[in-house]
C-alpha positions as CSV (number, residue, x, y, z in Angstrom):
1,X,1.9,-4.1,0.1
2,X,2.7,-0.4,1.8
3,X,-0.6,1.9,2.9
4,X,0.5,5.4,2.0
5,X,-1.7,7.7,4.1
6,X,-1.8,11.9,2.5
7,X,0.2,14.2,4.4
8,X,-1.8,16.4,6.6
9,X,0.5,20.1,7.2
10,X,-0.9,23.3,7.5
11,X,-4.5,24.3,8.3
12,X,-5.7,21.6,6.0
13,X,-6.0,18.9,8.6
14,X,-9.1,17.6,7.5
15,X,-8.4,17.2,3.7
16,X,-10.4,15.0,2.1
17,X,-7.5,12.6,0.5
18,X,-7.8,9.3,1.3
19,X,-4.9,6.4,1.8
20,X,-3.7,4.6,-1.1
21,X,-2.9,0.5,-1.3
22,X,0.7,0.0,-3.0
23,X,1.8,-3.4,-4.4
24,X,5.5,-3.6,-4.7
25,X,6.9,-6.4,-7.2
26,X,10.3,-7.3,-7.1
27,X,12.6,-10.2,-8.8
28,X,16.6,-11.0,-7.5
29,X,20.0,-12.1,-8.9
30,X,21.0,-15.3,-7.6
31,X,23.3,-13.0,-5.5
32,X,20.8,-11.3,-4.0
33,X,21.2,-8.1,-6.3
34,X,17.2,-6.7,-7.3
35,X,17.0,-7.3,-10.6
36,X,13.8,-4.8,-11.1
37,X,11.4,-3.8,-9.3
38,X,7.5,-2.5,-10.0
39,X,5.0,-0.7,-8.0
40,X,1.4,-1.0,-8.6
41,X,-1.3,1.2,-7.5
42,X,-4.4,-1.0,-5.5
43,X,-7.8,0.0,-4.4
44,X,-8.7,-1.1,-0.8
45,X,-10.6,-4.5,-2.0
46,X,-7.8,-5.5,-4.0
47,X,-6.0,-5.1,-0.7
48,X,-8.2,-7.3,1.6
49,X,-8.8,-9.6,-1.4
50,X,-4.7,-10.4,-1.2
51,X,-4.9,-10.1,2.6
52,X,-7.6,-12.9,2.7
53,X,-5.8,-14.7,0.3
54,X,-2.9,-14.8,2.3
55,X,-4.8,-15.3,5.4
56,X,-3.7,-11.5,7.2
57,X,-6.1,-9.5,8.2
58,X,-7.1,-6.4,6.5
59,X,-5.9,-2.9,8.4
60,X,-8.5,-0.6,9.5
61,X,-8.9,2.1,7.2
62,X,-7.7,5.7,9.6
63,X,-9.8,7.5,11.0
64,X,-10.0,10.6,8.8
């Protein structure tokens, strides 16, 4: 799970994009060696709903 927060340059500092929730799935060789790898775009409840699940605690949305 990676929070990808909008790049802010310029004299747009106060654009209205908003951080997006990434879910990366990966599987290995039995030498290690990724074997393929997915990434899977998640809305902020299905982030706290896999944080709770895995008992972390969801990160505060930034302060925009």
């Amino acid at each position: 799970m990676a929070r990808l927060d909008p790049a802010r340059v310029g004299s747009d500092q106060n654009s209205a994009a908003k951080s997006e929730f990434v879910v990366f799935a990966y599987s290995t060789s039995q030498n290690g060696t990724v074997t393929s790898l997915d990434a899977y775009r998640a809305s902020s409840k299905t982030r706290d709903a896999l944080a709770a699940a895995s008992g972390e605690q969801p990160s505060p949305e930034p302060a925009g």
